[in-house]
C-alpha positions in Angstrom: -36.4 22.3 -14.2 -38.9 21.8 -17.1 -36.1 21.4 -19.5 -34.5 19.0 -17.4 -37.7 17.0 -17.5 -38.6 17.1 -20.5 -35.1 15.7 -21.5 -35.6 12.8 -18.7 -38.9 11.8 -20.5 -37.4 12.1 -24.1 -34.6 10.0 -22.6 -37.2 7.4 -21.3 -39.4 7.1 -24.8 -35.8 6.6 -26.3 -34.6 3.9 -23.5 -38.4 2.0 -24.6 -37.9 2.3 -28.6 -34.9 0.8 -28.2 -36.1 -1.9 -25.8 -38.8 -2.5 -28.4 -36.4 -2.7 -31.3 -34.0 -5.1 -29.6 -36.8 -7.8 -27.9 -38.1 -8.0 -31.8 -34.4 -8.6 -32.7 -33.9 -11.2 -30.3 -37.1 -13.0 -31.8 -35.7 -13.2 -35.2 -34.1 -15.8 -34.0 -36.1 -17.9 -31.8 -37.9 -19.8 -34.3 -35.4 -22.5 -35.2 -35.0 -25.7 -34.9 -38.6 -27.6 -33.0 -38.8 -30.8 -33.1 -40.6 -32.2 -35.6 -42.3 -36.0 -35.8 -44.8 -36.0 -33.0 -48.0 -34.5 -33.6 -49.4 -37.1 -31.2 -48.8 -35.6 -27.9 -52.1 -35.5 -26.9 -51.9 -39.3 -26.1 -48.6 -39.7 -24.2 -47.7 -36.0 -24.1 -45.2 -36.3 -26.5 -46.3 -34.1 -29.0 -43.7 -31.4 -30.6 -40.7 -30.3 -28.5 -39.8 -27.0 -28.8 -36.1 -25.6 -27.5 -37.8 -22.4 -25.9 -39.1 -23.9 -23.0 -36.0 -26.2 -22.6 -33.2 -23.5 -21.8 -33.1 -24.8 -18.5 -31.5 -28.1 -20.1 -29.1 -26.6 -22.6 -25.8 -26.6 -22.9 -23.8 -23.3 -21.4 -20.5 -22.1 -23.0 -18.9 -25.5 -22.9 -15.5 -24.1 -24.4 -15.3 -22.3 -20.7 -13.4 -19.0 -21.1 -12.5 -19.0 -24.4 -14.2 -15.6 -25.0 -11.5 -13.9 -23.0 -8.7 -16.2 -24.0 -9.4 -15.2 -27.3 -5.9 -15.3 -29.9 -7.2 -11.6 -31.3 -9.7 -9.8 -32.7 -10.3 -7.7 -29.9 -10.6 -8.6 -26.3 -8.2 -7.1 -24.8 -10.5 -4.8 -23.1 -10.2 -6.3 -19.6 -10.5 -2.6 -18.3 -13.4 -1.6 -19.5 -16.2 -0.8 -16.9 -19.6 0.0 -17.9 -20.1 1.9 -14.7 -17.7 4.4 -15.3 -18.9 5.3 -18.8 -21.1 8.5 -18.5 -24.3 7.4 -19.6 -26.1 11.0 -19.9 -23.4 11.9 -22.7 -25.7 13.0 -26.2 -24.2 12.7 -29.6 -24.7 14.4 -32.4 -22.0 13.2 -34.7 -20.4 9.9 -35.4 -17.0 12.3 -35.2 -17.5 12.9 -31.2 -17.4 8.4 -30.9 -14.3 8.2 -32.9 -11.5 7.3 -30.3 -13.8 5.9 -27.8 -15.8 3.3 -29.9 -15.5 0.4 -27.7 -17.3 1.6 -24.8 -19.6 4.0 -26.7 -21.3 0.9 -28.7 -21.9 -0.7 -25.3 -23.7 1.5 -24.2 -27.7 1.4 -25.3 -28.4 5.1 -26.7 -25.2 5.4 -28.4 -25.4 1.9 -30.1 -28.7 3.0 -31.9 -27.8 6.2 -32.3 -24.4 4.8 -34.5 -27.2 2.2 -36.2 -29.2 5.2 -37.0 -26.6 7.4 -38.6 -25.2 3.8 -40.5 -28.4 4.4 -42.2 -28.6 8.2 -42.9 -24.7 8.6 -43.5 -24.1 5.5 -45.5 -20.7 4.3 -46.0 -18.9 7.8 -45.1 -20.1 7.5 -42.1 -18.9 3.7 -41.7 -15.9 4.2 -42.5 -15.5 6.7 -39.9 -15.6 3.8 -37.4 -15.1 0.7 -39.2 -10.6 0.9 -37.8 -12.1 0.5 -34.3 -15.1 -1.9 -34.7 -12.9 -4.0 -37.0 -10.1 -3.7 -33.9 -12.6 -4.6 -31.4 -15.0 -6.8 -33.9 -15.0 -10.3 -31.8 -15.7 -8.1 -28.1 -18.4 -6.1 -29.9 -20.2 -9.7 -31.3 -20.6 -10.7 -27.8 -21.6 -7.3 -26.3 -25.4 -7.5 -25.1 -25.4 -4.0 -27.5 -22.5 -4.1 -29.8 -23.5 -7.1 -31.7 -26.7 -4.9 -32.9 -23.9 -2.4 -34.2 -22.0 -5.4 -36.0 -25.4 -6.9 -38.2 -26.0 -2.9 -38.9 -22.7 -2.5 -40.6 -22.5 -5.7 -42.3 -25.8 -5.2 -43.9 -24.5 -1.8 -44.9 -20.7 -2.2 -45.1 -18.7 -2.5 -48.8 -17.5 -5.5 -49.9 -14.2 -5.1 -48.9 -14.8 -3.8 -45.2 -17.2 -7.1 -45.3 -14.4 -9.7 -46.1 -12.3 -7.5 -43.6 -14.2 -8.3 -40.6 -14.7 -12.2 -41.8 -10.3 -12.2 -42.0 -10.6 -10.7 -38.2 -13.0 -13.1 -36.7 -11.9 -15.6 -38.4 -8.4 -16.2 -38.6 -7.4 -13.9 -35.8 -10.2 -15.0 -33.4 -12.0 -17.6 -32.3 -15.4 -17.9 -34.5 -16.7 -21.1 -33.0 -16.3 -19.3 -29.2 -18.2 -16.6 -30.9 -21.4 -18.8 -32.0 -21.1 -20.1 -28.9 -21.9 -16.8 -27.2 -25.9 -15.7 -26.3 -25.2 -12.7 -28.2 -22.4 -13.7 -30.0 -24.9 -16.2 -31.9 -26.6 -13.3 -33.6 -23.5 -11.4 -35.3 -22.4 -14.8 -36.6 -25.9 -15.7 -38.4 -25.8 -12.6 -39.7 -22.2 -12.8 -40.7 -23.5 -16.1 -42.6 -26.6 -14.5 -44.2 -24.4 -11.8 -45.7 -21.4 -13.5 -46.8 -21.3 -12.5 -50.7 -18.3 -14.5 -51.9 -16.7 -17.8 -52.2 -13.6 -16.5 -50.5 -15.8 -15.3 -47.2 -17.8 -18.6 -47.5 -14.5 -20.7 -47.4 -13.2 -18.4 -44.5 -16.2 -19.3 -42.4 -16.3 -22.7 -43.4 -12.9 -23.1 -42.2 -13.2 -21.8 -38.6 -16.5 -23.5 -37.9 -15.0 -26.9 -38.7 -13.4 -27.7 -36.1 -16.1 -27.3 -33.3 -18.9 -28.2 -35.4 -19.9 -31.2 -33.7 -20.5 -28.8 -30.7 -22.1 -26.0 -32.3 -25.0 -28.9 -33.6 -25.5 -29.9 -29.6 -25.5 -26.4 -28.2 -28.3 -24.1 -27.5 -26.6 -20.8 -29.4 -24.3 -22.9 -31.8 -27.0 -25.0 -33.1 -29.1 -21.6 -34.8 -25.7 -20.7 -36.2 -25.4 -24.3 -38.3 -28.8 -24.0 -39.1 -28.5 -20.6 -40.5 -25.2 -22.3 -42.6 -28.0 -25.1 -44.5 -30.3 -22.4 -45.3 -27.8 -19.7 -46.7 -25.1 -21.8 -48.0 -24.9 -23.9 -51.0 -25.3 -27.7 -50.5 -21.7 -28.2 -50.9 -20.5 -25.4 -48.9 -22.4 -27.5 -46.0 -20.7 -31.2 -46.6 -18.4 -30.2 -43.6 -21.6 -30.4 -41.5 -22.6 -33.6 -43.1 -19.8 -35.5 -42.6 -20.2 -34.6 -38.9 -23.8 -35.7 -38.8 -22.6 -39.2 -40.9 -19.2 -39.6 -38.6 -21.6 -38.7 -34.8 -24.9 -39.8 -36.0 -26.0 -41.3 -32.9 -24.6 -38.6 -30.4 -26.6 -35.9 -32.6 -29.5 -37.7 -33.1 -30.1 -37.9 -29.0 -28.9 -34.4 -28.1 -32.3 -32.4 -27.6 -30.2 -29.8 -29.7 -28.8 -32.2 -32.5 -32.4 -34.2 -33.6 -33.2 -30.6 -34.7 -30.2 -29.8 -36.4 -30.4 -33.4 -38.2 -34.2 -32.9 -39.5 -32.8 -29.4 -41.2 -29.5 -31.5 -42.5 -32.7 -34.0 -44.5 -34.2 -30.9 -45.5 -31.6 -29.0 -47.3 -29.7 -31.7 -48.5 -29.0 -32.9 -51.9 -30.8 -36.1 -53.4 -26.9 -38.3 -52.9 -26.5 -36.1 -49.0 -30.1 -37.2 -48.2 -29.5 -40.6 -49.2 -26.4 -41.1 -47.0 -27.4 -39.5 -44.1 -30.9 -41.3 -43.9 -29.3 -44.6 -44.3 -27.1 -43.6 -41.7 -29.9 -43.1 -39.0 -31.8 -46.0 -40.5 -28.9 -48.0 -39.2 -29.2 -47.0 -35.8 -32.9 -47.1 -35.6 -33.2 -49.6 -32.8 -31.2 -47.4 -30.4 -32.8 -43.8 -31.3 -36.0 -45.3 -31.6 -36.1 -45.8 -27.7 -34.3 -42.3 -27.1 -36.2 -38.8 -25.9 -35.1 -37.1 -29.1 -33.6 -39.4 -31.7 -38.0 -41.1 -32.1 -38.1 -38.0 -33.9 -35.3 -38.1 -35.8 -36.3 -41.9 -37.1 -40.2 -40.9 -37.2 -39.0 -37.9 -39.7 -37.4 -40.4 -42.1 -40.2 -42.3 -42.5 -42.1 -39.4 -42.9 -39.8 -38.3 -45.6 -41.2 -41.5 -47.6 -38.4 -42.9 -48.8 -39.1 -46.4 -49.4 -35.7 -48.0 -49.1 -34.5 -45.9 -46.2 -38.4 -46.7 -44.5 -37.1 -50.5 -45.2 -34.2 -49.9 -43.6 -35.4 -48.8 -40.4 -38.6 -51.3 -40.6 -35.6 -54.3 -40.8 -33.8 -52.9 -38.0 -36.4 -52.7 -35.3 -38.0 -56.2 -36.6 -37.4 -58.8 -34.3 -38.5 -55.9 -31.1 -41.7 -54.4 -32.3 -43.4 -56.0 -29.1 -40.8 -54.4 -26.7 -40.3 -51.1 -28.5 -44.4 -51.1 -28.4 -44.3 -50.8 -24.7 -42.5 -47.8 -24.4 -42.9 -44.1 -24.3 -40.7 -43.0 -27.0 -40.5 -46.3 -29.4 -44.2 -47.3 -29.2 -44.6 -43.9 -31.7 -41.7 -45.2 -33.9 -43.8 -48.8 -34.1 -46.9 -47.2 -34.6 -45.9 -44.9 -37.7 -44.7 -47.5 -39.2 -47.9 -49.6 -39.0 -49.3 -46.6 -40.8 -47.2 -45.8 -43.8 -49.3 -46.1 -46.6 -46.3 -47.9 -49.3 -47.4 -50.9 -50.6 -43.9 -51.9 -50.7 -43.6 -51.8 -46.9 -46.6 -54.2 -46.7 -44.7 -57.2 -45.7 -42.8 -55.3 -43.5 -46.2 -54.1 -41.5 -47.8 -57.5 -41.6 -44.1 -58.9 -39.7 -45.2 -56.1 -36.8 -48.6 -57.3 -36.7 -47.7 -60.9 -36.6 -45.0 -60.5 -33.6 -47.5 -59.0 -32.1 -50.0 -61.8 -32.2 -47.5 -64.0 -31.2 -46.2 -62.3 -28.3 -46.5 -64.7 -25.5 -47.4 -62.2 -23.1 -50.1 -60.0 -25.0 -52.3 -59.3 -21.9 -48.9 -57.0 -20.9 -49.4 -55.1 -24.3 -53.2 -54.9 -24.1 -52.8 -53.5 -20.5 -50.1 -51.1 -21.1 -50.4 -47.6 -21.3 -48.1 -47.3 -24.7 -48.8 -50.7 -26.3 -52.5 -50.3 -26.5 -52.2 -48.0 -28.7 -49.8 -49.8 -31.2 -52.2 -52.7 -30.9 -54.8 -51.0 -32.1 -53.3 -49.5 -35.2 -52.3 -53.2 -36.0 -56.5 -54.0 -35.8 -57.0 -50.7 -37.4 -54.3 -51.7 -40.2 -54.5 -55.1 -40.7 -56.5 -57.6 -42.2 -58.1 -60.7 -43.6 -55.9 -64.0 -41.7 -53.3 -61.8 -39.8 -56.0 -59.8 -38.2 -58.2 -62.6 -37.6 -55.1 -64.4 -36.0 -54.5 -61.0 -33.7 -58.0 -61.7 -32.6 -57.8 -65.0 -31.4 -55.1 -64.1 -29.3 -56.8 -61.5 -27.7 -60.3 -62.6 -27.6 -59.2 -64.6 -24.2 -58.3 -61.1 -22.3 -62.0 -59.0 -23.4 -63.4 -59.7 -20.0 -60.4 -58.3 -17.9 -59.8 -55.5 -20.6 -64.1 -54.3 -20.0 -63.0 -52.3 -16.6 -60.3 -50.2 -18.6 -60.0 -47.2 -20.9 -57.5 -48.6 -23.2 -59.3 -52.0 -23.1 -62.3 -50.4 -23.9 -61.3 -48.8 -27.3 -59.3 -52.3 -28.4 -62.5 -53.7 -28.2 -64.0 -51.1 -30.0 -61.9 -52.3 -32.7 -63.0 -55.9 -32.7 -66.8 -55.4 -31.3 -68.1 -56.8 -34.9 -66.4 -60.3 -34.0 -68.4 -63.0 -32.3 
């Protein structure tokens, strides 16, 4: 009876470590893709969006059952049943898996034991297993467990065994389905951060292709593109550029797709850069007004790129006083009131003066967004054009005394008589 308990609470410390081990795991990836461009959310509660809190809203596999309709690569294990694998069985050699790796990897213990001896036995000890995990490669990747087992081994696997399991997964299953996959999403990052050749690269690149577009817009795809800018060359990623050029405005307002589209501007070569910010300058007007593709306008001009700040400054002129009175636009408006190029002067003084001539500016010094563009145009402006936005409000002070917002415009102006 001791013994017994003794090996139920070495059992139990076990069960934790490896609890531990996988939650840290699962955090390696959580820290993708926030929304950038707000900053200001203490005003309208707008400030950075992260995708964390915004499962709830994502996108679930939207290539249905594709994971078991796979054309290879190993599931065909509809008979597999986690409840009649014996779960009290203890290794103590890789030898006693061999034949039976499929539903040993899925099961906790045994998956970290098999990581553990990848690490003491090196590749002798792979290569005792590698015929069955490279059999069963695209089941394992989405196996709550399994997919631990596939980053081990290609962190510790040969070159050879490495392009092996990229032919399997894919040309002989379906990668995209893969990325798609909560679990799934993990092996394939780590399938990009290992690749070591151009041959694996081009492999990849070639079965992510065709479902890129939907890897950008969904919550487990969009980690796996990311992971593609980061570890791939510039040119190894044009394939996701031309997406973001050709679906610029379904990307930009996908709560997914602004992210992915911030890390395109980041990783992107001077010519890439250039053509995909003049691309989102030319839809400014619409994503300006849209949850998610403000931020994707307020990064370019926070990028400071003079032309492509022109561009966007000349597509919302003409609307600064409507855009100015909504949630997401007003912030577009007001960051571009305070860009700092001297270049973009005329382009401010144009928002200052539609304001000013707006015939209904008591709506804008009353409204919960506007305000606050109005008074960055007093904060910004000056000398005839602020003296001209003056007159035009100087009529409304008394109604504007009773309010917050009207208080702090004329805060602004409390030094003219």
């Amino acid at each position: 009876a001791a013994a017994a308990a003794a090996a139920a609470a070495a059992a139990g410390a076990s069960n934790s470590t490896l609890s531990q081990n996988q939650n840290q795991m699962d955090m390696h990836h959580s820290g993708d893709g926030m929304m950038g461009g707000g900053g200001r959310g203490g005003r309208h509660g707008r400030g950075n969006m992260g995708h964390r809190g915004d499962r709830k809203h994502g996108h679930s596999n939207q290539l249905g059952g594709m994971g078991d309709n796979m054309k290879g690569g190993g599931l065909d294990d509809k008979s597999y049943d986690s409840a009649s694998w014996d779960h009290s069985i203890q290794y103590t050699s890789v030898d006693e898996v061999v034949g039976n790796l499929l539903a040993a990897a899925r099961d906790q213990n045994v998956c970290r034991f098999l990581q553990k001896k990848f690490d003491e036995g090196g590749s002798d000890v792979i290569q005792l297993v590698f015929p069955e995990v490279f059999e069963h490669c695209a089941s394992l990747m989405m196996d709550p467990f399994g997919n631990y087992l596939i980053q081990k081994l290609l962190d510790r696997c040969s070159e050879e065994q490495r392009l092996e399991l990229v032919k399997a997964v894919a040309l002989k299953s379906d990668l995209v389905a893969i990325a798609l996959n909560t679990h799934g999403t993990r092996a394939v990052q780590k399938l990009v951060e290992t690749l070591s050749t151009q041959e694996q690269s081009t492999l990849v690149i070639n079965a992510l292709k065709p479902g890129i577009v939907l890897l950008i817009k969904d919550l487990n795809g969009n980690h796996v593109v990311q992971r593609c800018l980061q570890r791939l060359g510039a040119s190894e990623c044009q394939f996701i550029y031309d997406a973001a050029g050709s679906h610029c405005v379904e990307i930009a307002t996908h709560r997914h797709g602004c992210c992915v589209l911030q890390r395109c501007i980041d990783h992107a070569t001077p010519e890439q850069r250039t053509n995909l910010v003049k691309e989102i300058a030319q839809h400014a007007y619409i994503l300006s007004q849209d949850p998610f593709g403000n931020y994707v306008v307020q990064y370019v001009l926070d990028i400071k790129l003079t032309e492509a700040s022109g561009e966007v400054m000349k597509r919302l002129a003409g609307h600064y006083a409507e855009l100015s009175a909504q949630k997401f636009s007003s912030n577009v408006v007001e960051k571009c009131l305070k860009m700092t190029d001297e270049e973009l002067k005329p382009c401010q003084d144009q928002i200052v003066q539609e304001i000013a001539d707006y015939p209904h500016i008591l709506r804008l010094l009353q409204d919960p967004y506007a305000n606050y563009v109005v008074q960055s145009a007093l904060s910004v402006s000056s000398g005839t054009l602020y003296e001209n936005l003056v007159e035009q409000i100087k009529p409304y002070l008394a109604s504007l005394r009773g309010t917050p917002h009207g208080k702090r415009i004329m805060a602004k102006i409390n030094n003219v008589k």
